[in-house]
MIRODREN-390150 format. One record per residue (C-alpha): x, y, z; residue in one letter. Coordinates in steps of 0.1 Angstrom, whole numbers, plus 5000, padded with zeros to 4 digits. Layout:
XYZA
...
END
This chain:
328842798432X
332242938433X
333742968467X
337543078461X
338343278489X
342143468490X
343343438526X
345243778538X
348443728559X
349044088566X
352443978579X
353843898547X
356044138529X
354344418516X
354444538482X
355644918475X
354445048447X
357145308441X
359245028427X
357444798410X
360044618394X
360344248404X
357344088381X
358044018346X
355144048320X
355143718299X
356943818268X
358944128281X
362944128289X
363244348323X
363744718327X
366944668343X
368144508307X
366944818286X
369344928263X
369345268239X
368245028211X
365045058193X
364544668200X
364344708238X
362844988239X
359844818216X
360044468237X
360144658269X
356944868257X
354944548245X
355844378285X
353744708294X
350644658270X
351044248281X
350244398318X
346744438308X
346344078300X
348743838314X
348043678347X
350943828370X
352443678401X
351543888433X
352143808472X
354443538458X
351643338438X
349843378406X
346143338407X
344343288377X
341743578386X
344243838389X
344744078356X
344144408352X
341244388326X
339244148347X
339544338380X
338944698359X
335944548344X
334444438376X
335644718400X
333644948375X
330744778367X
329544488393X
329044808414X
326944928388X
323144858382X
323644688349X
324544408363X
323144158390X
324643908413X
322943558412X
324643398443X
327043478468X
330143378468X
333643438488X
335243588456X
336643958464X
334344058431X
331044038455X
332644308476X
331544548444X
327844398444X
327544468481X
329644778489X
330744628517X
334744708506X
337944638525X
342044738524X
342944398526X
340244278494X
342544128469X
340744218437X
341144588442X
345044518461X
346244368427X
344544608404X
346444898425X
349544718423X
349744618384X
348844958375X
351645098390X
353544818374X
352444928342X
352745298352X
356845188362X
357545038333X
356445288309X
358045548331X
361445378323X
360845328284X
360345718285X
363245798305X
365545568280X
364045698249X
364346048256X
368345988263X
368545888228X
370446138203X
368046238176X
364946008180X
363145908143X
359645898144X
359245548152X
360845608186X
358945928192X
355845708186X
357045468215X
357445708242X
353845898229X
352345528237X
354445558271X
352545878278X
349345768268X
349445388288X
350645618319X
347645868315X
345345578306X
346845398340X
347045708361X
343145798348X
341145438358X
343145438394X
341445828403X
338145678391X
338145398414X
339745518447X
339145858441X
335646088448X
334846238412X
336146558402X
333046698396X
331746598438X
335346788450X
338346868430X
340646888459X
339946608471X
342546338477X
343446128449X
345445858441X
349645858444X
350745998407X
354245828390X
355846008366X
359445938370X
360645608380X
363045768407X
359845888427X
360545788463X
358545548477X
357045768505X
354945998488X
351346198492X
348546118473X
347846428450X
344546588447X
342246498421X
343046778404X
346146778402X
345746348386X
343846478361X
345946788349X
348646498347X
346746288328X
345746538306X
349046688302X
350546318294X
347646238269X
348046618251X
351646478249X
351146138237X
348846318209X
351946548199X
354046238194X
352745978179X
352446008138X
352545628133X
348645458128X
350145058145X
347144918148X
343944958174X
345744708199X
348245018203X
347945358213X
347545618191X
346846018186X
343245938181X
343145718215X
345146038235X
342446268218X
339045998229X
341146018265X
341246388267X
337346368253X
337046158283X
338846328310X
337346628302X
333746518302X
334646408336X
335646778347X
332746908327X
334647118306X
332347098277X
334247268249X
337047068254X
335146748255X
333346818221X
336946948205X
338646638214X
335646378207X
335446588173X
338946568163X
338546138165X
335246178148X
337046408114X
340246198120X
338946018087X
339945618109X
337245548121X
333145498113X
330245378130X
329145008128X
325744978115X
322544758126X
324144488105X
327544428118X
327244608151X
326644248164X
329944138155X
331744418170X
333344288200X
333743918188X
335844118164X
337444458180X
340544418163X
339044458126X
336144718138X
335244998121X
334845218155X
337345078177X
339845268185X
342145098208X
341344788223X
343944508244X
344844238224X
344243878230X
344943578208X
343943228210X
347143178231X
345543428258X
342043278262X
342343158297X
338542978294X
336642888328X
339242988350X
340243378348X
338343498317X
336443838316X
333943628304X
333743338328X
331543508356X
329243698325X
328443408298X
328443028299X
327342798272X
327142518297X
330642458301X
332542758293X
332342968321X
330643008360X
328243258344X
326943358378X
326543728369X
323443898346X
322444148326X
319844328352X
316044348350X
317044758355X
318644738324X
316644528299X
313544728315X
315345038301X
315844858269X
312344748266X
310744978242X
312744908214X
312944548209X
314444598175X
317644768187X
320444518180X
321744628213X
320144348224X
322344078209X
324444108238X
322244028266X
321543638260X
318543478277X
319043108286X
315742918283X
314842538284X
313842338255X
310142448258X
311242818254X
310842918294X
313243148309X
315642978333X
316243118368X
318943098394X
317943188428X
315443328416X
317043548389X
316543518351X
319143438334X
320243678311X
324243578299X
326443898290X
328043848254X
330844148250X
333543948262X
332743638238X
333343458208X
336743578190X
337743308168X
334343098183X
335343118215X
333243178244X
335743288270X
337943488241X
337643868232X
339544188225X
338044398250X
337644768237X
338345058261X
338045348231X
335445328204X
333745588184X
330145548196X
331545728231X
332646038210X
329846068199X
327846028236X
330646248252X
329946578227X
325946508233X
326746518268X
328646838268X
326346978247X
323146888266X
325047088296X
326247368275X
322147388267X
322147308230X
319647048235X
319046988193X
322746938184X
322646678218X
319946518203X
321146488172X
324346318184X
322346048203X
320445988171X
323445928151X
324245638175X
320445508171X
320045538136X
322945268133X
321545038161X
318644928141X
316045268160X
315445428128X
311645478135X
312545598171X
314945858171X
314646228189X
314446428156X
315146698183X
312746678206X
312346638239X
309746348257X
307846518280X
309346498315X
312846478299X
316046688299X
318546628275X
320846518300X
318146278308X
318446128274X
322146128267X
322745928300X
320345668289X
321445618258X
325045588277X
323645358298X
322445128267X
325245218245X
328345138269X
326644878286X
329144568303X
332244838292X
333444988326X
331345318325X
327745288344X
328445388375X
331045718371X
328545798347X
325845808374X
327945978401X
329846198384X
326246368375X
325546378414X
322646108407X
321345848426X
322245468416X
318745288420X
319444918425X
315844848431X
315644448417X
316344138433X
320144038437X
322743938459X
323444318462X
321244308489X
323444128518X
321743938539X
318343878522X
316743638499X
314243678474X
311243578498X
312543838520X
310944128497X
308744318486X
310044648460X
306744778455X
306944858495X
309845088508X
312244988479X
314845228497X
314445098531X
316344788517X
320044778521X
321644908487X
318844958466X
319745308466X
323345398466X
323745818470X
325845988447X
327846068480X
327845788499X
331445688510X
331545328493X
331245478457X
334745438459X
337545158470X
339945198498X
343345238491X
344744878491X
346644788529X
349844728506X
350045118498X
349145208531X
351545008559X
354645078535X
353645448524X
353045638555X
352545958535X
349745838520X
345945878537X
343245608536X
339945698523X
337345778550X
END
């Protein structure tokens, strides 16, 4: 068992996120050396995009669990029900299992604080670029992947430690960035007002960039599956179908099929739906210590691989044993073909984060693909009413997942809505990919937890019994509008911002 623990010395220097400016991405020269040329401008823009990936020093030290991919993917989805916790540990990424969040929890502190570093440096490349007499398209292209890394930034920080739009619009939201004068003392916006800058900043990066790079860099097609995205959030459902339409006709992208939908994520840069994805090389593949992969999948050596697909999930899997869906949830079983256990807990390893180039700690994760367009405009559709056209949406994605003997043709099951239907097939679709759990609450539903797992603090397996009282136990059932659906606003932001409130 893992038992890293990160001491907080509150007494340190605190970070200000307003100027962001004293880490250095791995291959980036710093903002203060930008020039006019195309060359910085380009190297400074690739420091940005290495954010995402590279292990960054914060507090004064870098830790090997601290990057923004790893923290967004557990911040999302270990507070999900997709996923169960095998084992305590002291890691901050339990704090999502159990709800049980803090100010001073360094997982969520450094997530805040290299998202504003990203959000900084992009707001300098913009600021440069648009000095520049005359800008040919290859520069315009540059400042349209400013805008859309900003929105993209700006976006995942309301989702986290902000309520969703659709529980209170006014609510407040996170601190918005859009110029890197901003003074370091300032409010946090309300939702609201985040999203119509994120949506204004993605409807600009879409204007802009004319130049196809590459799915490891923005693009029009990943401002329009943002905007698809944002916009499903607000439930504006036009919107949400125009701009999931306009990346489905873009003519760039298809759906994998049963046959190579297996292969997807082991090979996001080459895939036929992926739309923009972070890029990591062999160089990048940080193995057993600091991997997305190392708490989900081990292959005895690889990884901790203390963290499981969820009997919630595979039971909402179950019918359809032939959907290749299931590739990515491994079961790990002895030599006689028995299901191994830890604590209790079947193991079942999580495979999305695995095998580029072989490796089992190595991927590309994706953060737009075209299967989501295609769940987004069945979503907006099952609340517009058009229940057939939803259905029809969802079947396109089952069709190619190996379900062509059980799709909707559509119709309802009995007992179902359509919203029903499109959130399961969310649920199976986007599984391990950072969307569970706004997906639940953002639809003012209920998150039932109701298995065995360290969610449940204090307790062990012997302890109970879920056919009695399920939601008398401690976060088995999480309310749609329970205050710990989101994360407080790290200490950092707080003691050095005094403008800015702390969540209740």
């Amino acid at each position: 068992m893992r038992t890293k623990f990160f001491f907080i010395i509150l007494i340190l220097p605190l970070l200000i996120t307003g100027c962001l400016k004293d880490v250095n991405p791995s291959d980036a020269i710093t903002t203060g050396t930008l020039t006019n040329s195309k060359d910085g401008l380009q190297k400074a823009l690739n420091g940005a995009y290495a954010l995402f990936k590279d292990h960054v020093a914060f507090n004064g030290t870098v830790d090997g669990n601290n990057m923004y991919l790893r923290q967004y993917f557990q911040l999302s989805d270990f507070a999900g029900d997709d996923i169960v916790c095998a084992q305590t540990t002291t890691d901050p990424l339990y704090y999502s299992f159990s709800l049980d969040h803090t100010a001073t929890q360094t997982n969520s502190r450094y997530f805040w604080y290299i998202s504003y570093k990203i959000i900084n440096d992009v707001n300098t490349v913009i600021e440069s670029a648009e000095k520049m007499p005359n800008p040919d398209e290859s520069i315009k292209q540059l400042i349209g992947e400013c805008y859309f890394l900003r929105a993209f930034c700006h976006f995942n920080l309301v989702r986290l430690f902000a309520r969703p739009y659709t529980q209170d619009p006014n609510a407040n939201g996170i601190i918005l960035r859009t110029s890197s004068s901003d003074p370091a003392q300032k409010a946090r916006s309300s939702v609201k007002e985040v999203y119509a800058s994120v949506i204004s900043d993605a409807l600009k990066g879409a204007e802009l960039m004319n130049q196809a790079r590459g799915v490891q860099f923005a693009s029009k097609e990943a401002s329009w599956a943002l905007l698809s995205r944002a916009y499903l959030y607000k439930e504006v459902n036009d919107s949400t179908g125009y701009y999931a339409d306009k990346v489905i006709n873009s003519g760039r992208f298809t759906l994998e099929t049963a046959s190579s939908f297996p292969t997807l994520f082991a090979n996001a840069l080459a895939g036929k739906e992926t739309i923009f994805c972070v890029a990591f090389s062999a160089a990048d593949d940080y193995g057993k210590a600091g991997s997305i992969a190392s708490m989900l999948y081990s292959d005895g050596n690889s990884g901790w691989g203390e963290e499981y697909a969820s009997q919630s999930l595979r039971d909402t899997m179950s019918a359809n044993k032939e959907d290749v869906r299931w590739s990515y949830i491994v079961p790990l079983k002895d030599g006689d073909g028995n299901m191994q256990k830890k604590n209790g807990i079947e193991i079942y390893y999580i495979s999305k984060f695995s095998f580029q180039g072989g490796s089992p700690t190595l991927s590309s994760p994706i953060m737009f693909r075209l299967a989501e367009m295609y769940l987004n405009k069945a979503e907006a559709l099952a609340k517009a009413g058009n229940t057939a056209d939803a259905l029809d949406n969802v079947d396109m994605i089952r069709k190619n997942r190996g379900l062509q003997n059980a799709l909707y043709n559509k119709k309802l099951p009995v007992g179902k809505t359509a919203l029903d239907i499109v959130l399961k097939e969310r649920r199976i679709e986007l599984a391990f990919e950072g969307h569970r759990n706004f997906d639940v609450y953002r639809n003012k539903r209920d998150l039932n937890r109701t298995y065995w797992g360290y969610h449940l603090p204090g307790l062990k397996e012997s302890d109970i019994d879920l056919s009695v009282n399920p939601g008398n136990y401690p976060n088995m059932i999480v309310k749609w509008n329970a205050p710990r659906i989101i994360y407080y606003i790290p200490i950092d932001e707080v003691q050095t911002n005094t403008l800015c409130t702390q969540n209740p």
